[in-house]
C-alpha positions in Angstrom: 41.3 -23.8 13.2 37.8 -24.2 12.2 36.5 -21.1 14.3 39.4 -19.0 12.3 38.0 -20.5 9.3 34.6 -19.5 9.5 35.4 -16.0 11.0 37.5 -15.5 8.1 34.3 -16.6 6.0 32.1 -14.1 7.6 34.9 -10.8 7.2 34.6 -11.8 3.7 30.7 -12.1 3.6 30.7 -8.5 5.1 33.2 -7.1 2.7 31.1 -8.9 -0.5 27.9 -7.2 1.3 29.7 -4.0 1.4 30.1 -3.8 -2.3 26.4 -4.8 -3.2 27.8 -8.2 -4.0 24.9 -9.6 -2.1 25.4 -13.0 -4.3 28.8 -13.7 -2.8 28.1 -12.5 0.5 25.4 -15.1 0.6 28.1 -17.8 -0.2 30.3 -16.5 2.4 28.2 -16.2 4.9 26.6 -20.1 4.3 30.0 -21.6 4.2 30.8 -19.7 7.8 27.3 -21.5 8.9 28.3 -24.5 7.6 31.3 -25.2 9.6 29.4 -24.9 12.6 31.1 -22.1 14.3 30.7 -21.1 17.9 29.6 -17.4 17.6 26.6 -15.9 16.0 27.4 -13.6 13.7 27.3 -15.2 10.6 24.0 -16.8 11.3 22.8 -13.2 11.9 24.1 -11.6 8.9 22.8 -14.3 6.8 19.6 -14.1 8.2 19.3 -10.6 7.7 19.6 -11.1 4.0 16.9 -14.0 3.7 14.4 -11.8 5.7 15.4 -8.7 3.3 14.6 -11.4 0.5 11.3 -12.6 2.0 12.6 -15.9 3.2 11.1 -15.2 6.3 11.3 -19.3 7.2 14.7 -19.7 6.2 15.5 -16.6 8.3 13.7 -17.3 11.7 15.3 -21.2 11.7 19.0 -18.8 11.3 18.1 -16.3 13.9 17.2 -19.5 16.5 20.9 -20.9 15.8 22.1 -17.3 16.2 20.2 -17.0 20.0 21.9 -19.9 21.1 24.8 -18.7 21.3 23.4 -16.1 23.9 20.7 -13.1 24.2 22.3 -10.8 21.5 19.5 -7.9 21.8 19.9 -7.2 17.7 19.1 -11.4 17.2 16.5 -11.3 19.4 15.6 -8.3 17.9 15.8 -9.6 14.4 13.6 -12.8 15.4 11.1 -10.7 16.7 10.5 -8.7 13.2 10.6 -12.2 11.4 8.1 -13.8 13.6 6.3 -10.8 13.2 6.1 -10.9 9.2 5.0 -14.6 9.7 2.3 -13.8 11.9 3.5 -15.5 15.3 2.4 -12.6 16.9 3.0 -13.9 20.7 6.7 -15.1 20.0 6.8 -11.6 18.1 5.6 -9.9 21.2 7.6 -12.0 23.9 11.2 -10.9 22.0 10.1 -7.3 21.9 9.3 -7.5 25.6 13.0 -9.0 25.9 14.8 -6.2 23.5 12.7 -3.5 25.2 14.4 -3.4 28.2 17.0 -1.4 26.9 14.9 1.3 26.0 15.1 1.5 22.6 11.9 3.7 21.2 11.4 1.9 18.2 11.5 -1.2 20.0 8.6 0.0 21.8 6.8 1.2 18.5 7.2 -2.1 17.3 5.9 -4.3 20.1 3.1 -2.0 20.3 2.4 -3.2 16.5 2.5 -6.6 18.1 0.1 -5.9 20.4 -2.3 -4.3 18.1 -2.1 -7.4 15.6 -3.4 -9.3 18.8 -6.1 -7.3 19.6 -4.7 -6.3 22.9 -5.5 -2.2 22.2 -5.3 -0.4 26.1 -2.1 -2.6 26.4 -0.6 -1.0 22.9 -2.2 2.6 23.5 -0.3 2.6 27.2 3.1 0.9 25.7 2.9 3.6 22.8 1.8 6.7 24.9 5.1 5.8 26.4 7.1 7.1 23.4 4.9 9.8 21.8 7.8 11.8 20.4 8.7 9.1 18.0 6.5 9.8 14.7 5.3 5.8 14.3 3.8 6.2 17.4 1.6 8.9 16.7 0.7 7.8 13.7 -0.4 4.2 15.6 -2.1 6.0 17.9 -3.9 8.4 15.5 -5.1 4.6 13.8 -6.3 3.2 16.9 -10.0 3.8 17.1 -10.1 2.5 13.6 -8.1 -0.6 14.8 -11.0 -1.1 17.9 -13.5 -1.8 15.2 -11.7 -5.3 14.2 -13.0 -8.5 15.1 -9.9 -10.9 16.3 -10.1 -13.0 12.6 -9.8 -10.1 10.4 -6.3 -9.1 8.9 -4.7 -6.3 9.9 -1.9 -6.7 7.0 -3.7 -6.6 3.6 -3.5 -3.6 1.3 -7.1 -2.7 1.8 -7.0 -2.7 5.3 -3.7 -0.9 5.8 -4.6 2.2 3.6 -8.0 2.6 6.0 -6.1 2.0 9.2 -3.7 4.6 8.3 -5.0 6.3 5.7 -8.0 6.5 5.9 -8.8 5.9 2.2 -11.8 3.8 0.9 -10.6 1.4 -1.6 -13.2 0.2 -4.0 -11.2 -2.2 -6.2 -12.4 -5.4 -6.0 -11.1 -7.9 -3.7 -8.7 -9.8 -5.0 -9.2 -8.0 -8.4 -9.3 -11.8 -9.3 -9.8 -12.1 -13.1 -9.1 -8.5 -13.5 -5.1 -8.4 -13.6 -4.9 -8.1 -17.4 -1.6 -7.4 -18.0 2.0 -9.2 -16.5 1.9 -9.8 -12.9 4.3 -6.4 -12.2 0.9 -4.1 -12.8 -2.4 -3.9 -13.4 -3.8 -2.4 -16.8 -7.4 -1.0 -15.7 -9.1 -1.6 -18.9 -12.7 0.2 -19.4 -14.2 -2.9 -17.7 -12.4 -2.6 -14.9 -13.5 1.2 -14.5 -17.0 0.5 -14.8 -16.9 -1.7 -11.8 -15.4 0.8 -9.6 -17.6 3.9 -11.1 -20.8 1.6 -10.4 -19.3 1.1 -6.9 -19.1 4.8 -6.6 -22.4 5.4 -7.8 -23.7 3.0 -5.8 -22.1 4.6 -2.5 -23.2 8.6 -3.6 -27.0 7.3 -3.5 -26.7 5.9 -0.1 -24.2 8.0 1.4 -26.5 11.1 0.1 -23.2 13.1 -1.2 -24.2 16.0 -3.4 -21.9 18.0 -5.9 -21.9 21.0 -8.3 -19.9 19.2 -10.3 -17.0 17.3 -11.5 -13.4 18.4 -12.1 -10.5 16.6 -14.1 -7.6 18.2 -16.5 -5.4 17.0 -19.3 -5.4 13.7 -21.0 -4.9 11.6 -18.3 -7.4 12.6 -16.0 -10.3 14.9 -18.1 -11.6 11.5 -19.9 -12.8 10.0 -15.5 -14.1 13.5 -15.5 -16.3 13.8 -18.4 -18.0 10.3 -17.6 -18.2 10.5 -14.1 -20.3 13.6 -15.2 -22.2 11.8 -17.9 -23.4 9.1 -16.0 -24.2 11.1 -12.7 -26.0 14.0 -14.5 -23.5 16.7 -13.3 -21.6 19.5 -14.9 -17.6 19.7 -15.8 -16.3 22.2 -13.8 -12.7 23.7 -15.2 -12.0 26.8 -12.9 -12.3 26.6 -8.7 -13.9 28.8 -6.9 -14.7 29.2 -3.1 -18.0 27.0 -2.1 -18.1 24.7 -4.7 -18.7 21.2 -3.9 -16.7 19.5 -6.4 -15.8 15.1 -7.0 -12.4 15.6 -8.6 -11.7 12.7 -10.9 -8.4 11.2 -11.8 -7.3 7.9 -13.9 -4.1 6.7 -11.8 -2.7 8.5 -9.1 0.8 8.3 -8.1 1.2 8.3 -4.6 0.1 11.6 -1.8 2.5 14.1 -3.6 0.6 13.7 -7.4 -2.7 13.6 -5.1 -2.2 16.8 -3.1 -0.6 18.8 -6.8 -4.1 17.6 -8.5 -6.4 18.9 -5.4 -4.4 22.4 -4.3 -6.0 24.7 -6.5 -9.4 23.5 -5.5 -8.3 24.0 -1.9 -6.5 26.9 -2.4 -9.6 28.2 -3.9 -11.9 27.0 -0.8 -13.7 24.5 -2.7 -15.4 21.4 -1.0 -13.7 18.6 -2.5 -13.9 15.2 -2.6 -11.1 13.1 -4.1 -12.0 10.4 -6.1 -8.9 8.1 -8.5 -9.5 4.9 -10.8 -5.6 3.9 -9.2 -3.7 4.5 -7.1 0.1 3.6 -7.0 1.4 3.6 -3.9 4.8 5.7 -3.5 5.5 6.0 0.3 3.3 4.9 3.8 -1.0 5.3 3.1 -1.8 9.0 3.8 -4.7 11.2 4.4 -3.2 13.4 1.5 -4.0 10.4 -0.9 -7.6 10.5 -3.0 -10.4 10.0 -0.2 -11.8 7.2 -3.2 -10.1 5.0 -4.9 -10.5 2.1 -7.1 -7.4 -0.4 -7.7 -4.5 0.2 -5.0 -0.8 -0.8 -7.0 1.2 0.1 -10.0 -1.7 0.7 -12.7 -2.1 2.4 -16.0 -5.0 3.2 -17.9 -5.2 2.2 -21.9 -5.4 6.2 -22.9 -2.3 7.4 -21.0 0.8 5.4 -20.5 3.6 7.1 -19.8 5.4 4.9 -17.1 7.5 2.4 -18.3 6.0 -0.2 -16.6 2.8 0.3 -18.1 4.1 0.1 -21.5 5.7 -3.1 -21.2 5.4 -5.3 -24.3 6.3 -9.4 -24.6 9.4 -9.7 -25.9 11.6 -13.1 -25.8 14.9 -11.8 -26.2 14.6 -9.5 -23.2 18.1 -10.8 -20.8 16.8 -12.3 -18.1 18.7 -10.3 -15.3 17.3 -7.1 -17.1 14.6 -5.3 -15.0 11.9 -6.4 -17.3 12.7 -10.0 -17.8 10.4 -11.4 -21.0 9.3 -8.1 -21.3 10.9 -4.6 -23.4 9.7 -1.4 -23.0 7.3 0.3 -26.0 7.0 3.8 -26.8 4.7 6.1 -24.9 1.1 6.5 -25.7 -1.6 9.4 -24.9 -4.7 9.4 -26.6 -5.5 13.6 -26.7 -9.0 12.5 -27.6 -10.8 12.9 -24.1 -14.2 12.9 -25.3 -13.6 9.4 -27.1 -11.9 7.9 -24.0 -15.0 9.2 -22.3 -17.6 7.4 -24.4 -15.7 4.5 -23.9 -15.9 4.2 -20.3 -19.3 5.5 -20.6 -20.3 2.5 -22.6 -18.8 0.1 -20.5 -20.4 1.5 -17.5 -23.4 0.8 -19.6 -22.8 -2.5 -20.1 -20.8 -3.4 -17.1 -23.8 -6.5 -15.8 -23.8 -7.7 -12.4 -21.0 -6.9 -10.0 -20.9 -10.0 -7.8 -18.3 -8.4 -5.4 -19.8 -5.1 -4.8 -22.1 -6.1 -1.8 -18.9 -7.6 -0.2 -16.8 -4.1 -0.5 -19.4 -2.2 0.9 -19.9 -4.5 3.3 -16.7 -4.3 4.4 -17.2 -0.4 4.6 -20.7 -0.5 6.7 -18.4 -2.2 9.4 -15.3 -0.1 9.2 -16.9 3.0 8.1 -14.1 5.7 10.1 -13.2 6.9 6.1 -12.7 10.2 4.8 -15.4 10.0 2.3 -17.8 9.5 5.1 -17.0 13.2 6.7 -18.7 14.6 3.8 -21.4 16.4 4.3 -24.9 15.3 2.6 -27.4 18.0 1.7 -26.8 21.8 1.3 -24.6 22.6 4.3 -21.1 23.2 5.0 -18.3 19.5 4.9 -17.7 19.1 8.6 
């Protein structure tokens, strides 16, 4: 009676998930687990959700009743991803290693990830080599030389790290951005402070790196003000029409994802320019890419003060807001672009000017000088020809 019970239960849970009633399928689905049943499914189906949710604890203790009942290859499956997003790489690997047996590609990719995470690289290059058609594994294998460089207690899951592994991108934010998030905690507003720590981060890096330009290029209100005091404060010329030879630093403010980045560089490409792409933001719309700026300052959502246009960034405090609305204690403001490049400019120009000490810029270069298999570093120094 009580096994018809909780199957019952768990029909209902999947009709309630069916319909996007994920509330009520949650219900369900505990009920069914409360009663103890002898089979697995609603253990797995709940534990699905609380991984989905981030409750990676709550999901893994679920996924352990649900292998009980026998070695279902999707639990065992399941528990391999959650140990992996707890970082218990070894149990991670050793359910892989049991799932892969059937010869599921993906299965492969991802206990090649394991492997990786542990350092073990010829034993994740010849598990991955194994299913080259599959796209993830090319794109791990394309990141392996840059995962060599890493000692065993460095983390192979922040943001920074996970834009150069796969990327390619140099990030010049700074870490943590700890004092720096000046807005609610769903974005970052990069206020002219901000920007002057990561222009005298990119100053810093053209002197040593020895990267010379014609110029600097940047259009429109959103992007023209970076370009203007980029140029200001390294002594170079605004460029405004491409032309084949030119070595060009490309400015943007926030940069949404590859497809914004590779719209704002073709014409200079298309035009057989030597360009280097450098963005205050970035916010990430899809996997890191090598299409993204080759520099960039704060990697999330971001806006700058002179140009915001997203409704995120022009989120305003407001205590009526419902609290199931998408912007809970906060409304929605109008749109604001400052046409005024020139002022925006003098702005950022001044606060590069008075931007003191940067305590963390040692640290981010540092971090550079031992990972240094970036896109910025192809470019050639001197007179000649990028590589």
């Amino acid at each position: 009676m009580m096994r018809q019970l909780a199957r019952k239960l768990f029909e209902r849970g999947r009709q309630f998930e069916l319909q996007e009633r994920v509330a009520d399928a949650i219900e369900a689905y505990r009920k069914a687990c409360e009663l103890k049943p002898d089979f697995s499914d609603p253990y797995l189906a709940l534990a699905r959700i609380e991984a989905t949710r981030g409750r990676h604890q709550e999901a893994l203790e679920l996924l352990d009743s649900a292998a009980s009942f026998g070695a279902d290859p999707q639990v065992i499956e399941w528990r391999a991803y959650v140990h992996g997003r707890l970082r218990h790489f070894e149990e991670a690997l050793a359910d892989y290693r049991t799932v892969a047996l059937g010869g599921d590609p993906h299965v492969r990719v991802n206990l090649g990830r394991m492997l990786l995470a542990l350092g073990r690289y010829d034993e994740a290059a010849a598990e991955l080599d194994c299913v080259r058609d599959d796209e993830s594994a090319v794109q791990l294998l394309e990141a392996l030389p840059r995962y060599r460089e890493f000692a065993r207690d460095e983390r192979l899951d922040d943001p920074r790290t996970v834009r150069y592994l796969f990327g390619g991108t140099l990030v010049l934010g700074t870490l943590g951005d700890g004092g720096l998030r000046l807005n609610n905690s769903r974005y970052a507003l990069l206020t002219p402070r901000h920007c002057a720590l990561t222009l005298g981060r990119l100053v810093t890096l053209r002197a040593r790196r020895g990267w010379r330009f014609d110029g600097v290029a940047g259009l429109g209100a959103h992007h023209a003000p970076v370009a203007i005091a980029v140029g200001r404060i390294l002594g170079l010329p605004c460029i405004e029409t491409p032309a084949s030879g030119q070595r060009v630093l490309l400015c943007s403010a926030a940069v949404k994802g590859p497809v914004e980045a590779a719209t704002l560089t073709r014409p200079w490409r298309e035009a057989g320019a030597h360009l280097m792409h450098f963005a205050l933001g970035l916010v990430p719309t899809g996997d890191p890419s090598p299409k993204e700026p080759d520099l960039v300052g704060f990697v999330n959502r971001c806006a700058v003060p002179w140009y915001r246009v997203e409704p995120f960034a022009r989120l305003q405090a407001d205590a009526e807001a419902p609290a199931d609305s998408p912007w809970p204690g906060f409304s929605v403001g109008p749109a604001f672009v400052d046409p005024n490049a020139a002022r925006v400019a003098d702005d950022l120009v001044t606060a590069y000017a008075a931007r003191g000490d940067d305590d963390r810029q040692a640290a981010v270069l540092a971090w550079y000088a031992r990972h240094p298999q970036v896109r910025a570093f192809d470019w050639a120094s001197g007179a000649g020809e990028d590589p």
